[in-house]
N, C-alpha and C positions, 0 to 999 in steps of 0.2 A: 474128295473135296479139293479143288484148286485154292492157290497161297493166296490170291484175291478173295473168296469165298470165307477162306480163314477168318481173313483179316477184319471183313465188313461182318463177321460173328463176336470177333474179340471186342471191336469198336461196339457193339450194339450192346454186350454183355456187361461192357466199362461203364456205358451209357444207365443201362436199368440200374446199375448199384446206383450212381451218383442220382437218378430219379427216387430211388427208393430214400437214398441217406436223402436228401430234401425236404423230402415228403416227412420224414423223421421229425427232422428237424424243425423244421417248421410248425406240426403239428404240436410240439413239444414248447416251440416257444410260442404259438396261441396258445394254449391250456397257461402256460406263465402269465402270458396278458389277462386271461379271465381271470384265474386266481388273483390277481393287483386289482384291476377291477370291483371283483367283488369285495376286496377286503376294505379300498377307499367307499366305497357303495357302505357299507354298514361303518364305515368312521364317520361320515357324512349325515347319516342317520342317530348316531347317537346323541341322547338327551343328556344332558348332565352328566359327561363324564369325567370321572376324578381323574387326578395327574397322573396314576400309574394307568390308567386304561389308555390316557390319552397317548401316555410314553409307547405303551404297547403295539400301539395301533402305526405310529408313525415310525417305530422303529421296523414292525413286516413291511409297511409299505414299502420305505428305503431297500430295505432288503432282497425285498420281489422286485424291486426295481433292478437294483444290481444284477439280478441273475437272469433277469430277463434283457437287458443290455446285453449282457456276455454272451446270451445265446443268439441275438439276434446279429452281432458282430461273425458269432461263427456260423450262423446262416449264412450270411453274405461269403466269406471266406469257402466257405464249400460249393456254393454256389458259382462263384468265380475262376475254382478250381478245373468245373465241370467246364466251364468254357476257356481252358488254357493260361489262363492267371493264377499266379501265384501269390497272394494276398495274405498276408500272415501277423497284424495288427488293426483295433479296431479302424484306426484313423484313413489307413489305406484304401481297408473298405468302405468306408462310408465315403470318400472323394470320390473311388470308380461309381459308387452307388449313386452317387450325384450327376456323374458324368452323362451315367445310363437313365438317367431321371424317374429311379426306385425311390429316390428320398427328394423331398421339396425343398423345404426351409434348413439353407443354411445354417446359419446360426442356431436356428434350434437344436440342430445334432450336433452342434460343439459343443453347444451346453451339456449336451445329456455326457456325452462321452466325458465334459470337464469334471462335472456334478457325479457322476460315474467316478469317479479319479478320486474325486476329495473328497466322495463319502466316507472314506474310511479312515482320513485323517483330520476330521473336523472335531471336536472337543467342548464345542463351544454351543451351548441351546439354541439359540439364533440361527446360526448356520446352517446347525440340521434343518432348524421349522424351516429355513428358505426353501432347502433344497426337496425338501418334501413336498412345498407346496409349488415349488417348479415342477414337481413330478406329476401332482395331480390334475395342477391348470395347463400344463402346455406337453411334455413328457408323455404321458400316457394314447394322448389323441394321435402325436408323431411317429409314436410305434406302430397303433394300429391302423394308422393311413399307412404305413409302410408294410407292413404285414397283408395287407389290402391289396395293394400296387402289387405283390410281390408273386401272389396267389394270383392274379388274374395274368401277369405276364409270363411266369413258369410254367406254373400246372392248367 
């Protein structure tokens, strides 16, 4: 095998992990979005529920939300990787994200990445209920129009 030959094997072999790690990934942070999904779907549904169900309920959402931001930041971060960037904080990634027009709305992903930040130092009942219900009303639709966008331009 000539060093040309090599090299258009290495580059293809470099190519399928970074397709494979994606495809990971991605899959992993849709299965996150349903799980969030479904759990606002049955808080949505609830008739008369007492304050601890209520606490319960908005505290996974939060939660799934967090983990699903993180993943979707290192989607992108791997993703960017695969094509020569080096992107190694959410913020970064979500400006190139924009750049490349994977994410829409501005300010909605400042929010999320903000509201991401200060969930875990907010204290106050209030704050959480906002930030929950930013999650539900506007947060949730943004991820998966991005998860959307994301799958139809990669894979």
């Amino acid at each position: 095998m000539r060093l040309k030959e090599k090299a258009v094997d290495v580059v293809e072999k470099d190519t399928d992990k970074y397709d494979e790690s994606l495809r990971l990934s991605y899959n992993h942070a849709n299965r996150m979005l349903i799980h969030l999904k479904n759990i606002i779907d049955n808080y949505e549904r609830l008739e008369n529920p007492d304050d601890i169900t209520l606490e319960v309920y908005r505290d996974s959402i939060i939660k799934k939300y967090e983990m699903l931001e993180d993943l979707l930041w290192k989607l992108l971060s791997k993703y960017f990787k695969s094509t020569g960037l080096n992107l190694n904080n959410p913020r970064s990634c979500y400006k190139q994200a924009f750049k490349e027009g994977l994410l829409v709305d501005v300010e909605v992903w400042d929010e999320i990445l903000l509201s991401r930040n200060a969930a875990s130092h907010v204290y106050n009942e209030e704050d959480y209920e906002k930030i929950k219900d930013n999650i539900v009303q506007k947060y949730v639709q943004a991820m998966e129009d991005f998860l959307h966008e994301f799958r139809e331009r990669v894979f």
